[in-house]
N, C-alpha and C positions, 0 to 999 in steps of 0.2 A: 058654350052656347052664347052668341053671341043677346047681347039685351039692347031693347030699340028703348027711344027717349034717352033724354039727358040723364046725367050720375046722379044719383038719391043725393050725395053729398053736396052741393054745386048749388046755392041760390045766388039771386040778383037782384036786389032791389033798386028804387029810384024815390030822391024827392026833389023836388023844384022849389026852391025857394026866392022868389024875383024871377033873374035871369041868370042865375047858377044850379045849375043841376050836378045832385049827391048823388053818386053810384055805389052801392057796398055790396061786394062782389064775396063769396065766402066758397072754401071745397075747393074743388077739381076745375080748372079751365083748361078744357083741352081742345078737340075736334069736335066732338061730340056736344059741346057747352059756349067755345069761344064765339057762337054766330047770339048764342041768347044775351050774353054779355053784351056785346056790340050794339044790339036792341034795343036793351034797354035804357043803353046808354044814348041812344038816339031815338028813342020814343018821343019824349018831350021837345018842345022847342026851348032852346038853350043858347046863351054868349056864351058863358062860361061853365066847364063839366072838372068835377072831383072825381077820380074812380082812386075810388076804394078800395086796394086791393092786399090788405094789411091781414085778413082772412085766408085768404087763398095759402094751400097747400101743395098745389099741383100747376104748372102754369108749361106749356108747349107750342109747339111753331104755331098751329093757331091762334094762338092769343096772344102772343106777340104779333100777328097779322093785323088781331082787331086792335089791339094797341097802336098800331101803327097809323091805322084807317083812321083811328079819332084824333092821334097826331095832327093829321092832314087837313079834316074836317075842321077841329080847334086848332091853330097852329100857333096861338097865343096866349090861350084860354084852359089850355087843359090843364090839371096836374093830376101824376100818379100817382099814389100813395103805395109804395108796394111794401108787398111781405118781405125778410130774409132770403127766402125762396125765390120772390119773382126778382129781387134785385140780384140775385147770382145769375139767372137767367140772362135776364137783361143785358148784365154784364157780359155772359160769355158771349151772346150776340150784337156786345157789340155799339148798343143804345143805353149803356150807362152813364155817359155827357150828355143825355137829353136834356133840353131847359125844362120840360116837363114831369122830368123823373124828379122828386122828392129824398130825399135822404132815407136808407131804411130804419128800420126800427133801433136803437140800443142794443 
């Protein structure tokens, strides 16, 4: 059966501090999740955006979509903090020399 709304697992939050906006992304980002990401990260007006994404378990073509989209948007200003997971990801597609991609975890 298929389940409508986002994954119970999957939050997003935001804080604005000046003109850098924190994103802490946690769970599942997938199809289903990747457009709320994307939102929140662009809710605020913002120079500069941190996402967050050292939480994250699950990470798919969509959200490497929205990743890309705020690439575009911040092309200066972003950085991604990602999990093990989203840095394999990353990697297999290809966007792990981003100047935005941050080093994974230890």
């Amino acid at each position: 059966m298929d389940q409508a709304g986002p994954s119970p697992v999957f939050t997003a939050s935001a804080e604005l501090d000046g003109d850098h906006l924190s994103v802490v992304v946690s769970g599942e980002v997938d199809m289903m999740t990747a457009d709320d990401m994307l939102h929140t990260a662009l809710r605020e007006p913002a120079e500069r955006v941190t996402l967050d994404l050292r939480a994250v378990t699950f990470f798919d073509s969509a959200a490497i979509h929205a990743v890309v989209q705020l690439a575009q948007r911040f092309p200066t200003t972003l950085t991604v903090l990602p999990s093990r997971q989203v840095s394999r990801i990353l990697e297999i597609s290809g966007l792990s020399g981003q100047a935005w991609l941050a080093a994974p975890p230890a």
